[in-house]
ZAMARLO-510003 format. One record per residue (C-alpha): x, y, z; residue in three letters; residue number from 0. Coordinates in steps of 0.001 Angstrom, whole numbers. Last residue first. Layout:
# ZAMARLO-510003
(node (X, Y, Z), "ALA", NUM)
...
END
This chain:
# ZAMARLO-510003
(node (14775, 50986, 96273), "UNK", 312)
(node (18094, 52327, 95735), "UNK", 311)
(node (18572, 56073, 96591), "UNK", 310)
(node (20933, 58177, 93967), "UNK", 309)
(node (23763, 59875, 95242), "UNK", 308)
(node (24391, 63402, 93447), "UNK", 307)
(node (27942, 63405, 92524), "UNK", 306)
(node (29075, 66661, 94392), "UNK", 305)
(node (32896, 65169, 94639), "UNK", 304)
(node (33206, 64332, 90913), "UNK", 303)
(node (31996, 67903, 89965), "UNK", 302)
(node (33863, 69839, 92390), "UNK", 301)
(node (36884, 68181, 91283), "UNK", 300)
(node (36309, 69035, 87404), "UNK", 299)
(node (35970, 72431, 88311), "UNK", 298)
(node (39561, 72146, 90315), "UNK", 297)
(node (40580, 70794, 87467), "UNK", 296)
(node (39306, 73527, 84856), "UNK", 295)
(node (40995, 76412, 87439), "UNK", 294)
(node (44280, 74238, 87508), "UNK", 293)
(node (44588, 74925, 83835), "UNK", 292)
(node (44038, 71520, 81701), "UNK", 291)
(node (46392, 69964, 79597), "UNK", 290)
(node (45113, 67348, 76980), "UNK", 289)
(node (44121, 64310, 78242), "UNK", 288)
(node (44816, 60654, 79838), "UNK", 287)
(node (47415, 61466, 81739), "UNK", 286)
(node (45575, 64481, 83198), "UNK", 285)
(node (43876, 62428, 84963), "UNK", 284)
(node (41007, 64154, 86618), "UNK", 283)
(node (38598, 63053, 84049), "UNK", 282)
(node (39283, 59675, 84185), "UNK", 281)
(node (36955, 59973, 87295), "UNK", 280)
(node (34342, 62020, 85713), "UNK", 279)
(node (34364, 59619, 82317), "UNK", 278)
(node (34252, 56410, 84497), "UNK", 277)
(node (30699, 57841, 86788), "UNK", 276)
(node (29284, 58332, 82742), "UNK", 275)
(node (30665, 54864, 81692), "UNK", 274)
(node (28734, 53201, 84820), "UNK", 273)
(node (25491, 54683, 84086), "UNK", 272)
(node (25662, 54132, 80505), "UNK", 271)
(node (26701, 50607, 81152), "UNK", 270)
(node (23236, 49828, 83586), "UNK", 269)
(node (21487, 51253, 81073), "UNK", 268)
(node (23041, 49032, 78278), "UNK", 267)
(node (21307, 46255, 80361), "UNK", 266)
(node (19940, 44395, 77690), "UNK", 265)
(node (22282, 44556, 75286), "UNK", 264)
(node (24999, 42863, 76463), "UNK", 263)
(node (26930, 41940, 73583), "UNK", 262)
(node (27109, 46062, 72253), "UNK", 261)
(node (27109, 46537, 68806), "UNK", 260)
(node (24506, 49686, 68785), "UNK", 259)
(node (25915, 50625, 72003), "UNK", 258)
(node (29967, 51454, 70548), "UNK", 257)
(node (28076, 52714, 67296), "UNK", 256)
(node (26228, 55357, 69053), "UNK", 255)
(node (28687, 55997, 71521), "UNK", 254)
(node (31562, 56153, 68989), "UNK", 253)
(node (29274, 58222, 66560), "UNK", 252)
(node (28297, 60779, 69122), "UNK", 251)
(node (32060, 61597, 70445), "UNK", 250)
(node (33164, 61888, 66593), "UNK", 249)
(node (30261, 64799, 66576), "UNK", 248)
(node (31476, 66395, 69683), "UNK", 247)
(node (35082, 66525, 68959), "UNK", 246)
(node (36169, 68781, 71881), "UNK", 245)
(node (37991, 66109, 73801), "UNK", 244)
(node (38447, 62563, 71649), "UNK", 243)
(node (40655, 61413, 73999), "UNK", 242)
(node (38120, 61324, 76968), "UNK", 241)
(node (35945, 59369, 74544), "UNK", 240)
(node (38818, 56685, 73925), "UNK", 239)
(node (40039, 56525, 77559), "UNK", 238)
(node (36144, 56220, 78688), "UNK", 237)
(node (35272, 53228, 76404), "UNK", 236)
(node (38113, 51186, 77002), "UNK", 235)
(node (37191, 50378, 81187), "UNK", 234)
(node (33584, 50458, 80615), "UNK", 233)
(node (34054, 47668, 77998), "UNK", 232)
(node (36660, 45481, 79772), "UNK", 231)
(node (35759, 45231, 83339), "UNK", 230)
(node (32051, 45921, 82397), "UNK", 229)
(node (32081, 42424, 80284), "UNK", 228)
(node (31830, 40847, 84089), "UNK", 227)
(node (34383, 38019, 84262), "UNK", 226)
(node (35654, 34383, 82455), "UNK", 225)
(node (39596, 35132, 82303), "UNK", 224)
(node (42084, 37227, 80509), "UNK", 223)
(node (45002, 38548, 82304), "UNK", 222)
(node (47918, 37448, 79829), "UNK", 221)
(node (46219, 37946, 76730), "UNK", 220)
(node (47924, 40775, 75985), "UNK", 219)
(node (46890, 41178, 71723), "UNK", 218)
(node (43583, 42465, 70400), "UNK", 217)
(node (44175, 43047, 66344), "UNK", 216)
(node (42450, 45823, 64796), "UNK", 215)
(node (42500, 45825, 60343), "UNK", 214)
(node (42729, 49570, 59266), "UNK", 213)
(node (44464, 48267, 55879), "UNK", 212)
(node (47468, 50723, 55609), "UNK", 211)
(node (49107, 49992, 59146), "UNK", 210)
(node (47949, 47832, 60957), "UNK", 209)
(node (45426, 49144, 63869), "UNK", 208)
(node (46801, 47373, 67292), "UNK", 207)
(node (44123, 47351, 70844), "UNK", 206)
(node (46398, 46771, 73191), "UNK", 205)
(node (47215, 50267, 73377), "UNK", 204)
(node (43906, 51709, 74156), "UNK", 203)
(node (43295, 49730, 77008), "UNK", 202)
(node (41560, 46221, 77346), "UNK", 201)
(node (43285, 44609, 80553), "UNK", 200)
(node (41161, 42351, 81806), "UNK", 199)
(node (40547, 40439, 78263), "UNK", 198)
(node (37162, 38606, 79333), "UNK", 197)
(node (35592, 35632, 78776), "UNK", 196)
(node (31639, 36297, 79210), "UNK", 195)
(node (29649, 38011, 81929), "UNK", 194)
(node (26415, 39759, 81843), "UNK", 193)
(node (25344, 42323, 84237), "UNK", 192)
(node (22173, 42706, 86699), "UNK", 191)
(node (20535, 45305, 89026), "UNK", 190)
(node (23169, 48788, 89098), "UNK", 189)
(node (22084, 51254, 91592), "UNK", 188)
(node (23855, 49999, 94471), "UNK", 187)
(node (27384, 49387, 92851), "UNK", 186)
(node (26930, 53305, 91570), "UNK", 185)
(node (26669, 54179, 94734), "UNK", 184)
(node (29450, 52006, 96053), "UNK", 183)
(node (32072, 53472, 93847), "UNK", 182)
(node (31047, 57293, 94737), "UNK", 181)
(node (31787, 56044, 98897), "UNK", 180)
(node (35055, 54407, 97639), "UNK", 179)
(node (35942, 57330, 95940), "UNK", 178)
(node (35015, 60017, 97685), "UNK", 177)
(node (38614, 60436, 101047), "UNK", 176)
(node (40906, 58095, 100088), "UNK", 175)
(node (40691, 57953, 96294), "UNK", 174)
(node (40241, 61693, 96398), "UNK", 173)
(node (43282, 62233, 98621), "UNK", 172)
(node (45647, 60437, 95970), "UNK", 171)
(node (44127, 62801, 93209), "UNK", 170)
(node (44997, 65799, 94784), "UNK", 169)
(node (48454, 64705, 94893), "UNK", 168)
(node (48336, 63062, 91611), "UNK", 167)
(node (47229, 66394, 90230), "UNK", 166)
(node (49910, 67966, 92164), "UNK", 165)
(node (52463, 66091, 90369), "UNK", 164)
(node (51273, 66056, 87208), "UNK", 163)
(node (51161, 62781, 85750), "UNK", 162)
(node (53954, 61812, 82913), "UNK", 161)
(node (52619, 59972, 79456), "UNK", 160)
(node (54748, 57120, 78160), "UNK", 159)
(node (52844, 54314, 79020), "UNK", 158)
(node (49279, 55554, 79252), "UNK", 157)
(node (47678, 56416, 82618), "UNK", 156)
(node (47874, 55502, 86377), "UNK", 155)
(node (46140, 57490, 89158), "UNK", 154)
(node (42487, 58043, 88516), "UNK", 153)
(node (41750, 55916, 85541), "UNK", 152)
(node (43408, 52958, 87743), "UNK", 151)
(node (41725, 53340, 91049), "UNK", 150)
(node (38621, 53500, 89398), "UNK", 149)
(node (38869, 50140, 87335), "UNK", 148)
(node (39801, 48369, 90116), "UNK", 147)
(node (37077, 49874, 92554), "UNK", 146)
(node (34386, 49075, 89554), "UNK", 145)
(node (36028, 45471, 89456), "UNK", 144)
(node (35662, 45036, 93370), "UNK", 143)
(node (32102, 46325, 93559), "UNK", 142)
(node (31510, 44303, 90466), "UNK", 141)
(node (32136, 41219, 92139), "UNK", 140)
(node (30248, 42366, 95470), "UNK", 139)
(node (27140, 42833, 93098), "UNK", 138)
(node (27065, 39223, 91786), "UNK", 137)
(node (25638, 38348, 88285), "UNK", 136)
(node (24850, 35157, 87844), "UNK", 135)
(node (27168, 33173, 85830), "UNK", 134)
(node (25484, 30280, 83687), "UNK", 133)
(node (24636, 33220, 81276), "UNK", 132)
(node (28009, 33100, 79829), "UNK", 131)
(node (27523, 36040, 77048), "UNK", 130)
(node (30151, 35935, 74555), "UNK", 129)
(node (32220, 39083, 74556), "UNK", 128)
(node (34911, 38314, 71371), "UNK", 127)
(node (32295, 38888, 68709), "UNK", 126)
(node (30777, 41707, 69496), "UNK", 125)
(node (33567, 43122, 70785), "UNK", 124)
(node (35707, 42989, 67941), "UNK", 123)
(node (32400, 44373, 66096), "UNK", 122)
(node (33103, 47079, 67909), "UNK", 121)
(node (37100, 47733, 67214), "UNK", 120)
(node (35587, 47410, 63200), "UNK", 119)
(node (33421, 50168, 63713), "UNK", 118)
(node (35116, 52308, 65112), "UNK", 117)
(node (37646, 52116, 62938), "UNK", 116)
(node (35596, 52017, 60150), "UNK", 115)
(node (33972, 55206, 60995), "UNK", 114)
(node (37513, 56865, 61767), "UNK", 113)
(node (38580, 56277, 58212), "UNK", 112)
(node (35451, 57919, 56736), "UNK", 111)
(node (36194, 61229, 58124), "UNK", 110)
(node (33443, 62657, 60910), "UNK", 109)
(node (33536, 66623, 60218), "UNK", 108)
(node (35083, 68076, 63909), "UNK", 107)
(node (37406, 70526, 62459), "UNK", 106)
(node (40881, 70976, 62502), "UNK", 105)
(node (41783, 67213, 62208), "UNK", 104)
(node (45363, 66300, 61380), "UNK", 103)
(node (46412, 66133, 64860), "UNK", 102)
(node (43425, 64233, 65776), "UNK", 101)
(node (44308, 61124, 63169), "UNK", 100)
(node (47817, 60751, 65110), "UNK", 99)
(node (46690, 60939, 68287), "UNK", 98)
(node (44039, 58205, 67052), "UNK", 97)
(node (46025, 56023, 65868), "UNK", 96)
(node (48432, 56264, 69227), "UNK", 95)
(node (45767, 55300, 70963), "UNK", 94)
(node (44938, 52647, 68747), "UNK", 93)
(node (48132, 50794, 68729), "UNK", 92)
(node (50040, 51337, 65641), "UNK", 91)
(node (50936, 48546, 63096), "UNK", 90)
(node (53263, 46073, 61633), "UNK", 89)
(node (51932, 43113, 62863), "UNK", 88)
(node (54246, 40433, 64081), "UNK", 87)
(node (53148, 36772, 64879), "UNK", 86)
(node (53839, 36249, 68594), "UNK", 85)
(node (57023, 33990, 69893), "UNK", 84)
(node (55778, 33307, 73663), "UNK", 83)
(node (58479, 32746, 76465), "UNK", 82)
(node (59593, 30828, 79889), "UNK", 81)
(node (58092, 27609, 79284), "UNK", 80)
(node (58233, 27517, 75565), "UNK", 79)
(node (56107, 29157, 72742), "UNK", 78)
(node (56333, 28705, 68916), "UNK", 77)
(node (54095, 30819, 66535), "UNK", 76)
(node (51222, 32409, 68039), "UNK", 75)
(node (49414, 33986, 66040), "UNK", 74)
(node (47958, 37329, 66325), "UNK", 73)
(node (44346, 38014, 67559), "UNK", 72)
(node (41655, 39855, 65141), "UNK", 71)
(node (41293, 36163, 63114), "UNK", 70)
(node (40082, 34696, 65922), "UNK", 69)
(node (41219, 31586, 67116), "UNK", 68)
(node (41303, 31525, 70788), "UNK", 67)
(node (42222, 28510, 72375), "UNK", 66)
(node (45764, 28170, 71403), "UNK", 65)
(node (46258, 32010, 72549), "UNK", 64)
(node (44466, 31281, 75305), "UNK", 63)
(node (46620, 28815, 76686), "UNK", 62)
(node (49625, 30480, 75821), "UNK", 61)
(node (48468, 33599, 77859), "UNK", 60)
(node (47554, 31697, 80861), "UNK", 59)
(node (51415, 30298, 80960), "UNK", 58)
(node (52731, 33886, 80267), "UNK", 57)
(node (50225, 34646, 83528), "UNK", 56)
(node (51810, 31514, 85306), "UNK", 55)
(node (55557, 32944, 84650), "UNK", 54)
(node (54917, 35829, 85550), "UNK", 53)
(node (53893, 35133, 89100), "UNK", 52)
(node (56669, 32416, 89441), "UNK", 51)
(node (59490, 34860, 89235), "UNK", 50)
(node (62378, 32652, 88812), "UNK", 49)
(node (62183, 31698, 85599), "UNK", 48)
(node (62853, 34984, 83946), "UNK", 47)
(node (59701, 36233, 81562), "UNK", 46)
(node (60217, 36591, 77861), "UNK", 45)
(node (57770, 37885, 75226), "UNK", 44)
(node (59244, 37857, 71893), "UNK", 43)
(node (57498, 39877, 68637), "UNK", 42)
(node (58510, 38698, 65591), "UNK", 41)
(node (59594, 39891, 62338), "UNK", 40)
(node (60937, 38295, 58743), "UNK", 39)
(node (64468, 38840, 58105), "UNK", 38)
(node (65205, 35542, 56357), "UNK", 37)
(node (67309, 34808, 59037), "UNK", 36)
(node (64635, 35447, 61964), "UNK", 35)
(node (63695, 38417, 63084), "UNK", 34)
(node (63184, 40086, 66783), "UNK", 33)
(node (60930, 43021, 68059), "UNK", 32)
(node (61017, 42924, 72263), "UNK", 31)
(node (59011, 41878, 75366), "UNK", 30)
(node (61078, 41135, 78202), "UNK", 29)
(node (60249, 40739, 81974), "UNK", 28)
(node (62044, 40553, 85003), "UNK", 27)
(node (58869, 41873, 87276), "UNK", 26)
(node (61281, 44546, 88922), "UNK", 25)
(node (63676, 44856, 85404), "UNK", 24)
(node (60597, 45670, 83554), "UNK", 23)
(node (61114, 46110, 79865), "UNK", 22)
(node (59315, 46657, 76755), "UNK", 21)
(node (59975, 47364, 73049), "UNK", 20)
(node (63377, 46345, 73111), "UNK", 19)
(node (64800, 46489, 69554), "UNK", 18)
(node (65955, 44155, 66566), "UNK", 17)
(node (67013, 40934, 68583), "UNK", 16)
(node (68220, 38274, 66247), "UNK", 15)
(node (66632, 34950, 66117), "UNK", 14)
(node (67673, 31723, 65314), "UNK", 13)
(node (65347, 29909, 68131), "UNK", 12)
(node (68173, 28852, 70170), "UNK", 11)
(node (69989, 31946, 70145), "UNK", 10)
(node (67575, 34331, 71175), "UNK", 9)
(node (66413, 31661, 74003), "UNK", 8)
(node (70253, 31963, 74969), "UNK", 7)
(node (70150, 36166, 75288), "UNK", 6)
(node (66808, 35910, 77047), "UNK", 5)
(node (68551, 33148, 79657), "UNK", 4)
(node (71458, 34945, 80038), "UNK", 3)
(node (69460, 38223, 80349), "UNK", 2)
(node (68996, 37560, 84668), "UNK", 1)
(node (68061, 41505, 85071), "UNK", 0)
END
């Protein structure tokens, strides 16, 4: 990786590098924990000059960053062609909130913290997903966001987490051989969706809980663009149910609350169905769950592949 340039951006800004929290050598990219000389904290994002894809989603990101002033997105604090310097919040992203709050919980009683949690990350949405209804709703784009979506529950998954390797296997063939087919069902039954400025990449971990005051921050702006609100909402709302495995009761009050604040309330139908085709794919991941025995996959399988196709009138 080209670091010379990192190493003299590090310099020229007074900062000291305190850890790497992400790097890609393929897409040449940096994103780390700095601090200044009166120790206070950063976060750097860095991109090398020469790759020119990057560099135009860093671009987007500054853009929105100065456009968006919401006071659940960090700062941004100086940026430059090749870098962003983001406020720092010391915090833990929500999936790993959650994790954390399960492992505690023995039962399934509904604590207090969780209910604000909730209920803050949907009133995030309620204010972030304003409905554009200038753009009409267009089947083939949600054919290729639904696909998207799909291909990712089914065979990527949480930094950090490893797949099974004959999951993915078996996975790998289902993409191939249903999920197009299941994808364009659901396509067929679904009559009109709102779209609004979107994230495009709203996963558990870029959603941040600080620590001690359970106030969310959104941060990765990088992908976001005007789109279908489905790209982002039935994307989240699957990895956080799927997480919360065997706690009926918190399950109830995320999809009560998560449809009570919905922006597009007039076709929550059309999200219900979606979310419920989501949760069978994302089922099969064991990335995104507890272990499973082979026996409870292969049940799972049978499930996803006998999806009853509904007839569109």
């Amino acid at each position: 990786m080209e670091n010379k340039n990192y190493d003299l951006i590090l310099k020229e800004l007074g900062l000291i590098e305190e850890k790497i929290i992400f790097k890609n050598d393929r897409k040449k990219r940096v994103t780390s924990l700095v601090k200044d000389n009166n120790d206070k904290n950063y976060i750097l994002k860095w991109n090398c000059e020469s790759n020119k894809k990057e560099l135009e989603n860093l671009k987007n990101e500054i853009i929105f960053y100065n456009k968006l002033k919401y006071n659940f997105i960090p700062k941004l604090m100086k940026h430059g062609k090749n870098y962003i310097l983001i406020e720092y919040i010391e915090s833990y992203s929500l999936r790993e909130w959650t994790l954390n709050y399960l492992k505690l919980k023995k039962d399934d009683f509904l604590e207090d913290e969780f209910k604000i949690v909730i209920k803050k990350m949907c009133e995030i949405f309620s204010n972030f997903y304003l409905i554009n209804d200038k753009i009409k709703f267009e089947k083939r784009q949600l054919h290729y966001e639904l696909k998207e979506m799909s291909n990712k529950l089914l065979l990527s998954g949480p930094m950090g987490t490893k797949p099974n390797v004959f999951y993915k296997m078996t996975n790998s063939i289902v993409r191939k051989l249903f999920l197009e087919k299941r994808v364009l069902n659901i396509v067929g039954q679904v009559k009109d969706l709102k779209s609004s400025f979107i994230h495009r990449d709203l996963h558990l971990n870029n959603l941040l809980i600080e620590k001690n005051k359970n106030k969310l921050f959104l941060i990765d702006l990088e992908n976001s663009s005007e789109g279908l609100i489905v790209r982002d909402l039935c994307y989240i709302y699957p990895m956080l149910y799927l997480l919360l495995e065997g706690k009926e009761n918190h399950r109830s009050y995320l999809e009560k609350i998560f449809y009570e604040k919905h922006p597009d309330k007039n076709n929550l139908c059309e999200y219900k169905k979606i979310n419920k085709f989501l949760l069978k794919v994302i089922s099969l991941n064991n990335r995104f769950r507890k272990d499973i025995s082979i026996l409870q996959y292969l049940k799972l399988l049978k499930d996803f592949i006998l999806i009853k196709e509904e007839k569109v009138i």
